[in-house]
C-alpha positions in Angstrom: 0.0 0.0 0.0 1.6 3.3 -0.7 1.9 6.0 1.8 0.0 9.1 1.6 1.4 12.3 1.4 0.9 13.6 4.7 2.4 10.0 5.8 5.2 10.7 3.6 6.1 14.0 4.8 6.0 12.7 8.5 8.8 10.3 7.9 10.5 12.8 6.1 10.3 15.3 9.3 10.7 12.0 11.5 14.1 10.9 10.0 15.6 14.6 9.7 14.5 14.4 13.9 12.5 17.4 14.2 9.6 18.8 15.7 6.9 19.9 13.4 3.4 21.1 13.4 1.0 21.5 10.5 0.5 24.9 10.0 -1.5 24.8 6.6 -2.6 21.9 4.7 -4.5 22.0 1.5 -5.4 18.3 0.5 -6.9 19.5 -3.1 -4.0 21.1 -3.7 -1.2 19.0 -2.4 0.1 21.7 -0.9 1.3 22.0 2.8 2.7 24.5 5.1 5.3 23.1 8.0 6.5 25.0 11.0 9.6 23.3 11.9 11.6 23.3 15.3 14.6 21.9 16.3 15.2 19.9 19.0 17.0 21.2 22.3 20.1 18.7 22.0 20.3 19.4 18.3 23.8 20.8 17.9 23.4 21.0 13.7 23.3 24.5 12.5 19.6 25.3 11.1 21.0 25.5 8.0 22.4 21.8 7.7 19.1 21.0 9.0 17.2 22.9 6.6 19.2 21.3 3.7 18.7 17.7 4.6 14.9 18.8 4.8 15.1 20.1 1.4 17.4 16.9 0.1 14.5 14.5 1.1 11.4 16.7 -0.2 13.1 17.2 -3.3 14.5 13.7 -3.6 10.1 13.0 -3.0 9.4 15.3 -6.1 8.4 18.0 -3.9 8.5 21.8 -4.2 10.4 23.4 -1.6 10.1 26.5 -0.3 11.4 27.8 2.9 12.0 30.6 5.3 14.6 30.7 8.2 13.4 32.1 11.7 10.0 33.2 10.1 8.3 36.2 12.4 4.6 36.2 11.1 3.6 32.8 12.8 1.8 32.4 15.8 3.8 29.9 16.8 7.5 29.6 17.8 9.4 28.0 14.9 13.1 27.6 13.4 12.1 26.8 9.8 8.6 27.7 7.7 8.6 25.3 4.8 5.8 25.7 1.9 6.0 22.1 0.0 3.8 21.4 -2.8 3.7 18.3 -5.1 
């Protein structure tokens, strides 16, 4: 059975070891809206983080857009990421 893609993005976010939260998700679309945080004993910079993100959405045939330390969220996030398939 093949994963869905909101399974498939999980285990993305799951092997990269992050905390995320669903900040937007249009099913019709395909088109989803992460806030990403890392975790406290992450010692990666954001920005090795944010690539291996990117590496594995791609590598799904993904569109990847983020924003580091985004300020118009109501919640506390690292990373913003806009993916769309």
């Amino acid at each position: 059975m093949a994963m869905t893609e909101r399974q498939m993005i999980q285990e993305i976010l799951n092997t990269v070891d992050v905390i995320y939260a669903f900040e937007d998700v249009d099913e019709d679309t395909k088109e989803y809206t992460l806030l990403v945080t890392q975790q406290d004993n992450d010692s990666r910079p954001l920005e090795t983080v944010n690539a291996e993100m990117k590496k594995y959405f791609q590598e799904a045939d993904f569109n990847y857009k983020e924003e580091l330390h985004p300020t118009n969220t109501d919640k506390q996030a690292d990373i913003r990421v806009l993916i769309k398939r």
